[in-house]
Structure formats: structure tokens, C-alpha cells
LOPALUM-328906 format. One record per residue: residue number from 1; x, y, z of N, C-alpha, C in turn; residue in one letter. Coordinates in Angstrom, 3 decimals, m for minus. Layout:
# LOPALUM-328906
@pos = NUM n_east = X n_north = Y n_up = Z ca_east = X ca_north = Y ca_up = Z c_east = X c_north = Y c_up = Z code = A
...
//
This chain:
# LOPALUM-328906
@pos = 1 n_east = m17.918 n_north = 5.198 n_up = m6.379 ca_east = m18.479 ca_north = 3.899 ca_up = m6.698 c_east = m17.515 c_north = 3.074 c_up = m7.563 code = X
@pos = 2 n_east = m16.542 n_north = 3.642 n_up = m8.519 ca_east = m16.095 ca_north = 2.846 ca_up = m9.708 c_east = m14.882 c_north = 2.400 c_up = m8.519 code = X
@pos = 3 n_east = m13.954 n_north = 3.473 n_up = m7.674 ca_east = m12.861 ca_north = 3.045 ca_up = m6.694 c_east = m13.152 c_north = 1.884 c_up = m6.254 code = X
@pos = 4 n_east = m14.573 n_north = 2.177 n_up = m5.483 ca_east = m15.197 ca_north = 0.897 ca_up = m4.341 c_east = m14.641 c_north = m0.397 c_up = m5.322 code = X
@pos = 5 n_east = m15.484 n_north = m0.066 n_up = m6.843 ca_east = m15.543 ca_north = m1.496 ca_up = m7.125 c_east = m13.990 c_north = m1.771 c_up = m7.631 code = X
@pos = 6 n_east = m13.281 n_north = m1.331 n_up = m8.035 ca_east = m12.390 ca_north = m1.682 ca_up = m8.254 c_east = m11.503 c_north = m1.844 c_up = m7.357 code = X
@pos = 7 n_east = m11.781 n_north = m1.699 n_up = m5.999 ca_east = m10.601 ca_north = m1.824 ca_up = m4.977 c_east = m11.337 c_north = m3.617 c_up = m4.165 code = X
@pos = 8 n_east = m12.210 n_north = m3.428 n_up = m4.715 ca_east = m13.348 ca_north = m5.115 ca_up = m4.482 c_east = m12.331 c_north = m5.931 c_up = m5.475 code = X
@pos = 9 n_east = m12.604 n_north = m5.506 n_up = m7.190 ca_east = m11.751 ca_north = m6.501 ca_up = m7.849 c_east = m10.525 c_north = m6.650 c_up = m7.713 code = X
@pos = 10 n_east = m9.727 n_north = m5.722 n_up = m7.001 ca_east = m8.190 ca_north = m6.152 ca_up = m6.804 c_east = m8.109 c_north = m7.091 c_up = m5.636 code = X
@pos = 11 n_east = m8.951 n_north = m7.284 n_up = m4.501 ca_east = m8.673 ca_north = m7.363 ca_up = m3.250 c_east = m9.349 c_north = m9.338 c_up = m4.000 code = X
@pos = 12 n_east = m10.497 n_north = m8.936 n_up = m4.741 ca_east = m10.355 ca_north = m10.664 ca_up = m5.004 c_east = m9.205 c_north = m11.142 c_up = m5.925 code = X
@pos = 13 n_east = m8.900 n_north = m10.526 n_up = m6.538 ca_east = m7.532 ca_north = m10.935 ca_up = m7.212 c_east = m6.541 c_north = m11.742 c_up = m6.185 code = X
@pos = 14 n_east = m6.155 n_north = m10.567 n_up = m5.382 ca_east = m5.046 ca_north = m10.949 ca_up = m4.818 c_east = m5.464 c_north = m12.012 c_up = m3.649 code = X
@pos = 15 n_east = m6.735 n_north = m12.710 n_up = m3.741 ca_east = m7.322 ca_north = m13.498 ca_up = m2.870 c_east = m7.185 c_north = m14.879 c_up = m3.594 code = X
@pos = 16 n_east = m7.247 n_north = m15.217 n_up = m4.841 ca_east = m7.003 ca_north = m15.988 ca_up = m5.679 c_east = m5.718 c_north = m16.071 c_up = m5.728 code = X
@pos = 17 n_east = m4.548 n_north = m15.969 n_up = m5.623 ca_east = m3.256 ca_north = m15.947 ca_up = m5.928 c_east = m2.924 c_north = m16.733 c_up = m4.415 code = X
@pos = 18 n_east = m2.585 n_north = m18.447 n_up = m5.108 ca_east = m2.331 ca_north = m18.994 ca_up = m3.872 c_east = m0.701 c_north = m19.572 c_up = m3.802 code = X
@pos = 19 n_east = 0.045 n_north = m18.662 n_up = m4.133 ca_east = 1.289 ca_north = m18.772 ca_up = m4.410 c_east = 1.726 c_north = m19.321 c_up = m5.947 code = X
@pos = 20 n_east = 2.943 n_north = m19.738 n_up = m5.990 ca_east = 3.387 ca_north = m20.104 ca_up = m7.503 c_east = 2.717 c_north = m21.085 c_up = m8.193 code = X
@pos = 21 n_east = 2.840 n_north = m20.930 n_up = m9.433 ca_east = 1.599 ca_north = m22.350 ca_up = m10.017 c_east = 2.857 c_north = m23.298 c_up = m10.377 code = X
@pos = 22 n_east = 2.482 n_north = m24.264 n_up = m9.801 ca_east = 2.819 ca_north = m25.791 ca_up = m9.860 c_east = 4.621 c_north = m25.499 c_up = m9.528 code = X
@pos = 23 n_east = 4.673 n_north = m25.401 n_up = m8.437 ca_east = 6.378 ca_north = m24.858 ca_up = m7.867 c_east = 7.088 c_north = m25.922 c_up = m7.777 code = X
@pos = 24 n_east = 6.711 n_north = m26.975 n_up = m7.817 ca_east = 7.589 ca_north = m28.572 ca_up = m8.411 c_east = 7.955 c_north = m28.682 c_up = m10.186 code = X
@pos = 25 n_east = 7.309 n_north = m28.235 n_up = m10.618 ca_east = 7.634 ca_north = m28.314 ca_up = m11.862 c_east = 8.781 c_north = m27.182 c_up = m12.496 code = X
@pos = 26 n_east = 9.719 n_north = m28.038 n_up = m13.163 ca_east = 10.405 ca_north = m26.664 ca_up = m13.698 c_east = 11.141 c_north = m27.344 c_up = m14.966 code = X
@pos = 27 n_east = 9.337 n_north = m26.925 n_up = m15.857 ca_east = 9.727 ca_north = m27.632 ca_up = m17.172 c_east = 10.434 c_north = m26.365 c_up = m17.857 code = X
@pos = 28 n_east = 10.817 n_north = m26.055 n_up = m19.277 ca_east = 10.768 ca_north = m24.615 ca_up = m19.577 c_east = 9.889 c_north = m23.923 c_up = m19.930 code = X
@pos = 29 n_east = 8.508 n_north = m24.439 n_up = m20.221 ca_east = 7.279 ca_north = m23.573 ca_up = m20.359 c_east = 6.501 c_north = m22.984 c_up = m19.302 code = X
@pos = 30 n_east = 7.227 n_north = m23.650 n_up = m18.137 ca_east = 6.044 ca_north = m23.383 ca_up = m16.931 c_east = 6.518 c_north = m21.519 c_up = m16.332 code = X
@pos = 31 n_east = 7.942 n_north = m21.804 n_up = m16.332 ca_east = 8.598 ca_north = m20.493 ca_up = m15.804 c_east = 7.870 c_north = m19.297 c_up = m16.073 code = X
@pos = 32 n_east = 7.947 n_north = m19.050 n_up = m17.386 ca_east = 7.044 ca_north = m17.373 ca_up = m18.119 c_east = 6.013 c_north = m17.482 c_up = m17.432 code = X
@pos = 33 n_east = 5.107 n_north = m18.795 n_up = m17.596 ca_east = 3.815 ca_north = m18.227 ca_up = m17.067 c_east = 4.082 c_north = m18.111 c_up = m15.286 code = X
@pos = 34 n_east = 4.575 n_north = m19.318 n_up = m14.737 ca_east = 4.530 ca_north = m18.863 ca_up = m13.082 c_east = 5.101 c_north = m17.439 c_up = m12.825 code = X
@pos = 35 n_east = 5.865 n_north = m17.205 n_up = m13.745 ca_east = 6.616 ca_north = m15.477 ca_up = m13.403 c_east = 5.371 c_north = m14.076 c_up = m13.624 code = X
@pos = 36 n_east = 4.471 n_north = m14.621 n_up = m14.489 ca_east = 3.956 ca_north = m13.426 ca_up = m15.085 c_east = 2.824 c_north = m13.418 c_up = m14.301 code = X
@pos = 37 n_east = 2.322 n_north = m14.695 n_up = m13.521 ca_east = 0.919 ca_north = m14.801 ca_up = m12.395 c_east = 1.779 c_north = m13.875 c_up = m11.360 code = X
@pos = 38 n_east = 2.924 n_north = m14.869 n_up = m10.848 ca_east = 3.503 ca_north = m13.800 ca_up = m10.113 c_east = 3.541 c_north = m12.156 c_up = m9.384 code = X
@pos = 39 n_east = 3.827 n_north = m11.512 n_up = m11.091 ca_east = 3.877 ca_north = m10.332 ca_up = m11.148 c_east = 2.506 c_north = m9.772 c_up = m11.102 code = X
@pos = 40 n_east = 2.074 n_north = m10.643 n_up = m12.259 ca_east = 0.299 ca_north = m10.298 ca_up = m11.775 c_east = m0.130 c_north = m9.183 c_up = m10.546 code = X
@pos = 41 n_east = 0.397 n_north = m10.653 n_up = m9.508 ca_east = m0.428 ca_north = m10.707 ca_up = m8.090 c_east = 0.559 c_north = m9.270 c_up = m7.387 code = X
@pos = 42 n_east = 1.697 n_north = m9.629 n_up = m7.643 ca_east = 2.388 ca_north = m8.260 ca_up = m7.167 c_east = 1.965 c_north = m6.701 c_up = m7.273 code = X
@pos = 43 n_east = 1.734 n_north = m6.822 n_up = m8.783 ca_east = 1.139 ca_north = m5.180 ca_up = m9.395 c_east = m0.154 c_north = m5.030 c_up = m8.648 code = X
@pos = 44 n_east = m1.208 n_north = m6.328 n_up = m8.825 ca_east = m2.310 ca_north = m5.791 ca_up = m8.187 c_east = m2.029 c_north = m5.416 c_up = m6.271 code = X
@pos = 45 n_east = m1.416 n_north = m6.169 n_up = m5.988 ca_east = m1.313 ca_north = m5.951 ca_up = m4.543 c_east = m0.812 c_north = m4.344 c_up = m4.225 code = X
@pos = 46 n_east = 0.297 n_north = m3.924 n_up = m5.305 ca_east = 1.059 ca_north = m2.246 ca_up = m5.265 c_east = 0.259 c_north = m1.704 c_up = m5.853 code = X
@pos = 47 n_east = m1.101 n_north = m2.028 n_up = m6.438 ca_east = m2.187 ca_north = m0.770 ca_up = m6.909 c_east = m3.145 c_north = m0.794 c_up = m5.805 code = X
@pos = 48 n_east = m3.244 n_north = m1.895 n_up = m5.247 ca_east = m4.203 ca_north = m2.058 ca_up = m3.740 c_east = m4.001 c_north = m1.163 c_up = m2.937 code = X
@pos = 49 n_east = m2.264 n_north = m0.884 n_up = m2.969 ca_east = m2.047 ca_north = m0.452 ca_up = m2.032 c_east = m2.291 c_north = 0.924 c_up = m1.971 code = X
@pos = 50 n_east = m1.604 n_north = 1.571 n_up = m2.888 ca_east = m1.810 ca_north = 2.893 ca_up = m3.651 c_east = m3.067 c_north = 3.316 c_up = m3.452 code = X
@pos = 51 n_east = m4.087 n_north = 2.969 n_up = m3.564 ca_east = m5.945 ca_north = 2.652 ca_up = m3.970 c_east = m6.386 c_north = 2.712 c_up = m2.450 code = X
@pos = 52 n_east = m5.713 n_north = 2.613 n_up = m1.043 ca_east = m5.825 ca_north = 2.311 ca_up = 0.502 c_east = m5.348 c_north = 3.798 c_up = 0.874 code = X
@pos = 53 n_east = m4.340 n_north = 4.214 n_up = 0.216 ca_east = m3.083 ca_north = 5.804 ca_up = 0.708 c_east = m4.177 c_north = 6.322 c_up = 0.139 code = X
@pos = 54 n_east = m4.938 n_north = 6.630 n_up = m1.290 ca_east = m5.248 ca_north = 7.597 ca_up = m1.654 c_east = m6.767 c_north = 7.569 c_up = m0.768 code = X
@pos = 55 n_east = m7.204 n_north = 6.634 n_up = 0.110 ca_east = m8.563 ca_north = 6.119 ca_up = 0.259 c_east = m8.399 c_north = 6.860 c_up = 1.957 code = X
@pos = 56 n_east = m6.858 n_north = 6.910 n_up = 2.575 ca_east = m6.713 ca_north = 7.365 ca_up = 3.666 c_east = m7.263 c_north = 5.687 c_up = 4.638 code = X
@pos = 57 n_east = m7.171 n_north = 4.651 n_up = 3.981 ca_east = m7.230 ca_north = 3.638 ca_up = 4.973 c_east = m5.903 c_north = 2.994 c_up = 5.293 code = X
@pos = 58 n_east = m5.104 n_north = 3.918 n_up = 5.964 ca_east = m4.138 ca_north = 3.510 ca_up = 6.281 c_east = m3.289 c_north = 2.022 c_up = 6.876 code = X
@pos = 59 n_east = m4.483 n_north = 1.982 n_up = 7.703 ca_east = m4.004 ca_north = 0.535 ca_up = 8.314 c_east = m3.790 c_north = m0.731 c_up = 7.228 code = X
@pos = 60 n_east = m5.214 n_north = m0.651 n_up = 6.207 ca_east = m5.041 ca_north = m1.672 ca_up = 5.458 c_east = m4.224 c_north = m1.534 c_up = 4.215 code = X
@pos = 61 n_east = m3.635 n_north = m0.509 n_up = 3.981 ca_east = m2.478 ca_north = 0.233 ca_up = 2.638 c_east = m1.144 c_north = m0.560 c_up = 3.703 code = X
@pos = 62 n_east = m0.688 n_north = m0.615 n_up = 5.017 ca_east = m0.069 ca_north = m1.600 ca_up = 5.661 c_east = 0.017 c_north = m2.317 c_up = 6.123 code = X
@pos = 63 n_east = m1.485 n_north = m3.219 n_up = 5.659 ca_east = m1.285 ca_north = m4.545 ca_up = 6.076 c_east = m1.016 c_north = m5.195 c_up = 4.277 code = X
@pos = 64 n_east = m1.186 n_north = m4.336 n_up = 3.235 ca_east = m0.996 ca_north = m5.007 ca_up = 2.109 c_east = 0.314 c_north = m4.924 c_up = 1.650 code = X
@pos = 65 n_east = 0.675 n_north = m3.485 n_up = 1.873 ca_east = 2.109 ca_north = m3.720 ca_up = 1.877 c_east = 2.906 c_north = m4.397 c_up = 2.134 code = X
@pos = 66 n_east = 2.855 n_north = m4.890 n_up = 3.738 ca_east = 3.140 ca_north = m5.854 ca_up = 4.200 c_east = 3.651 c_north = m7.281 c_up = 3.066 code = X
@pos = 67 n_east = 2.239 n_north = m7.664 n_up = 2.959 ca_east = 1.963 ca_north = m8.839 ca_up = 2.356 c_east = 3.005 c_north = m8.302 c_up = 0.930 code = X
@pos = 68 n_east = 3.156 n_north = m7.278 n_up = 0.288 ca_east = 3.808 ca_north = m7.352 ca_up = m0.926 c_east = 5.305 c_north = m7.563 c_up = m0.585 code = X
@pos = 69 n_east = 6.013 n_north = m6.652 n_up = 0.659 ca_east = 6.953 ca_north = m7.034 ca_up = 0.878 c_east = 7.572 c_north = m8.478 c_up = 1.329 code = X
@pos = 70 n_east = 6.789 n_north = m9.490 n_up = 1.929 ca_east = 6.577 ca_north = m10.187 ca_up = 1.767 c_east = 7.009 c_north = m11.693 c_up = 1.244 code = X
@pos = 71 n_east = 6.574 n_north = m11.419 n_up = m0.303 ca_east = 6.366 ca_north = m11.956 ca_up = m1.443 c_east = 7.851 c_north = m11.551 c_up = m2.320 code = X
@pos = 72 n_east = 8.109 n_north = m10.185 n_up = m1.952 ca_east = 9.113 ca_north = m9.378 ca_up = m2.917 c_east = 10.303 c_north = m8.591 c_up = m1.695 code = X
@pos = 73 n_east = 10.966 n_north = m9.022 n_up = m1.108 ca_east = 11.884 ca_north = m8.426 ca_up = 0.197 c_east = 12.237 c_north = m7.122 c_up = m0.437 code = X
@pos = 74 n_east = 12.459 n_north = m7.050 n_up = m1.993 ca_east = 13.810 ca_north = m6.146 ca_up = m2.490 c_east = 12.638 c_north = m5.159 c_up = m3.096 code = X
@pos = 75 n_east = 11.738 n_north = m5.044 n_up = m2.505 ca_east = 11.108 ca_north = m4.064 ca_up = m3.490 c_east = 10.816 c_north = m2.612 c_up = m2.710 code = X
@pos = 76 n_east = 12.091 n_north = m2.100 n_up = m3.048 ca_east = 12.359 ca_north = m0.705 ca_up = m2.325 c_east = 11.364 c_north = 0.347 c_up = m2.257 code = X
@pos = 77 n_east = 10.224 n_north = 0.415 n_up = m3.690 ca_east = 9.430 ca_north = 1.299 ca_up = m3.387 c_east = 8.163 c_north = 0.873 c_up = m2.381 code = X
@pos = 78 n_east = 8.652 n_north = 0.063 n_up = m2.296 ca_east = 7.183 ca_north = m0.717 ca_up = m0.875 c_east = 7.517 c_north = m0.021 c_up = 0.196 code = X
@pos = 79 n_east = 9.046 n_north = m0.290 n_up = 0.750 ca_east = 9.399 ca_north = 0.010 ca_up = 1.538 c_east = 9.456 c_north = 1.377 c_up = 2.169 code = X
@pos = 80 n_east = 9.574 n_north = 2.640 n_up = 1.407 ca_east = 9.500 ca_north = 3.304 ca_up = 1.223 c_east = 7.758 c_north = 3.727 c_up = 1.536 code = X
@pos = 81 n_east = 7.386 n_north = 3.511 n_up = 0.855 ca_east = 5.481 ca_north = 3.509 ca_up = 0.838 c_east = 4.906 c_north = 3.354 c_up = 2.085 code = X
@pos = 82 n_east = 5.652 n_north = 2.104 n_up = 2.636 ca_east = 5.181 ca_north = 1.264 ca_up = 4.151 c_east = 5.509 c_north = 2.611 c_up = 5.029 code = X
@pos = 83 n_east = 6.665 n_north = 3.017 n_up = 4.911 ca_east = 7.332 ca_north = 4.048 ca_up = 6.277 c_east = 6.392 c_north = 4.728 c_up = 6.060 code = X
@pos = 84 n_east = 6.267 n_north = 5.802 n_up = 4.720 ca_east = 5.028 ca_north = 6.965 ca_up = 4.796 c_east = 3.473 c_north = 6.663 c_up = 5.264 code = X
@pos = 85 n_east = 3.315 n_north = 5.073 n_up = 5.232 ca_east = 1.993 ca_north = 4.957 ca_up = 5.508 c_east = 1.825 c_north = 4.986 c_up = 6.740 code = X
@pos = 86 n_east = 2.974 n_north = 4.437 n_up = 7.391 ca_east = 3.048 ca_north = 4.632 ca_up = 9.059 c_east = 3.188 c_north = 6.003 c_up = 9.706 code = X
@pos = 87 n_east = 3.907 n_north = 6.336 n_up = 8.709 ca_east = 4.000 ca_north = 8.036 ca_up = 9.458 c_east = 2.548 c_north = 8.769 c_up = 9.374 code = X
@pos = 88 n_east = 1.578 n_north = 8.564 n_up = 8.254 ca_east = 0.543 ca_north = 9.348 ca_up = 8.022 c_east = m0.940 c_north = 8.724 c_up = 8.616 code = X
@pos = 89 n_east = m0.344 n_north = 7.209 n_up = 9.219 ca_east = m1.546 ca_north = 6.600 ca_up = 10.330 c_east = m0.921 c_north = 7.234 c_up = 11.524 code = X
@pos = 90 n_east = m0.222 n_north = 8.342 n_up = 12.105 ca_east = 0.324 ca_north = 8.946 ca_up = 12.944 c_east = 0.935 c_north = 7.763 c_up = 14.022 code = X
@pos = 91 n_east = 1.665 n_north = 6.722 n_up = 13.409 ca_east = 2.978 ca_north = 5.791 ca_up = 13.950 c_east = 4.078 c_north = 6.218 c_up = 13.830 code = X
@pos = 92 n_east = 4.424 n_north = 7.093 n_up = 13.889 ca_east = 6.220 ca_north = 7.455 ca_up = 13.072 c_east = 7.525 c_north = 6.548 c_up = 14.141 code = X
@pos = 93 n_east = 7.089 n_north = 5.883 n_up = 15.293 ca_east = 7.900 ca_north = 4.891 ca_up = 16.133 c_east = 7.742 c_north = 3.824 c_up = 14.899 code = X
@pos = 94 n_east = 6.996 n_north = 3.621 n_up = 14.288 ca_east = 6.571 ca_north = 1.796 ca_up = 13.721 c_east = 7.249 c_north = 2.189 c_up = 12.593 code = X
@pos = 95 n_east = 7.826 n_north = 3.617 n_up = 11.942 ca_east = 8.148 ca_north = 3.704 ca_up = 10.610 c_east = 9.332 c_north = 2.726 c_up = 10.668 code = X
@pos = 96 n_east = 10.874 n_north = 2.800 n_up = 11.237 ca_east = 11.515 ca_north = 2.124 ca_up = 11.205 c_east = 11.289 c_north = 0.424 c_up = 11.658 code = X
@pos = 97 n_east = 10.424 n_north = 0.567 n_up = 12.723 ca_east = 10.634 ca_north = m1.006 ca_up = 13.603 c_east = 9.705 c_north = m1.590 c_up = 12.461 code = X
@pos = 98 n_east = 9.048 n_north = m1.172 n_up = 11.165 ca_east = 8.414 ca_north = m2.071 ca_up = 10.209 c_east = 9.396 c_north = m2.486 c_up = 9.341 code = X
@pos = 99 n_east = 10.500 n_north = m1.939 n_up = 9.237 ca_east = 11.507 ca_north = m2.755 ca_up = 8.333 c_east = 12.131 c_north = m4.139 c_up = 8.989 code = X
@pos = 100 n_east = 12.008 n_north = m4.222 n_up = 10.254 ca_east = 13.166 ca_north = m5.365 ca_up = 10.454 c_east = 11.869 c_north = m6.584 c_up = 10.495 code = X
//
């Protein structure tokens, strides 16, 4: 019950996160905060994901991944994460053809 709900509050999180806040502006106060919503939305999306592998809902642990890689190209442990999730939804063809 506490997973359920907490895999509810991440999934609205990362539903609220409608890209950078105010991405025209680039006063020097705005940066910290657009960086730290940012990351925000990132962490929750890589605990989503984590929270999907351990849940055995594979498909949707790579469709979020997805979405984190995404957002973040260079973020090697996604990448990494994505292949095993494909291999353990028994895809191991899609492990590689999900990188390009």
C-alpha cells in the first residue's frame, strides 16, 4: 500500500514538470532554481523507475526511462538500467536497438 502510494506521488510529480521554468529568462537568480526543479524531476523520474524494476512492471520502468534519458542523454546509469530492463521484459534484441 505505502509503494502503491508512493509510486502515485512520483508519477504526479513527474506529471507536473512541464519542462524548464521560464527558459527565456536568464537572469542570475532564475538558474539555481530552474536547475534544482530540473533535477527534482530527474531524481523522481530515476526513483520511478527503480520503484517499476523492483515492481517487475517492466514495460513502464522503460517507458520512464526512456523519458529520463530523454531529458538527460549522458546519464549512463539510465542507460545501463534501460538494457537490463529490456533484457528482464525478455527483449534482449531491443537491449541494444534502445540506445540509438
Amino acid at each position: 500500500m505505502i509503494l502503491l502510494r508512493f509510486r502515485v506521488a512520483l508519477e504526479r510529480v513527474i506529471a507536473l514538470y512541464d519542462g524548464d521554468l521560464l527558459p527565456s529568462c536568464y537572469e542570475d537568480w532564475i538558474i539555481p532554481k530552474r536547475e534544482g526543479l530540473r533535477q527534482a524531476y530527474l531524481n523522481a523520474l530515476e526513483r520511478l523507475v527503480c520503484l517499476l524494476e523492483e515492481q517487475r512492471d517492466y514495460q513502464s520502468a522503460i517507458q520512464n526511462a526512456q523519458r529520463l534519458l530523454l531529458q538527460d542523454p549522458l546519464h549512463e546509469t539510465a542507460y545501463r538500467r534501460l538494457i537490463r530492463l529490456h533484457a528482464l521484459n525478455g527483449d534482449p534484441s531491443r537491449r541494444i536497438a534502445s540506445l540509438s
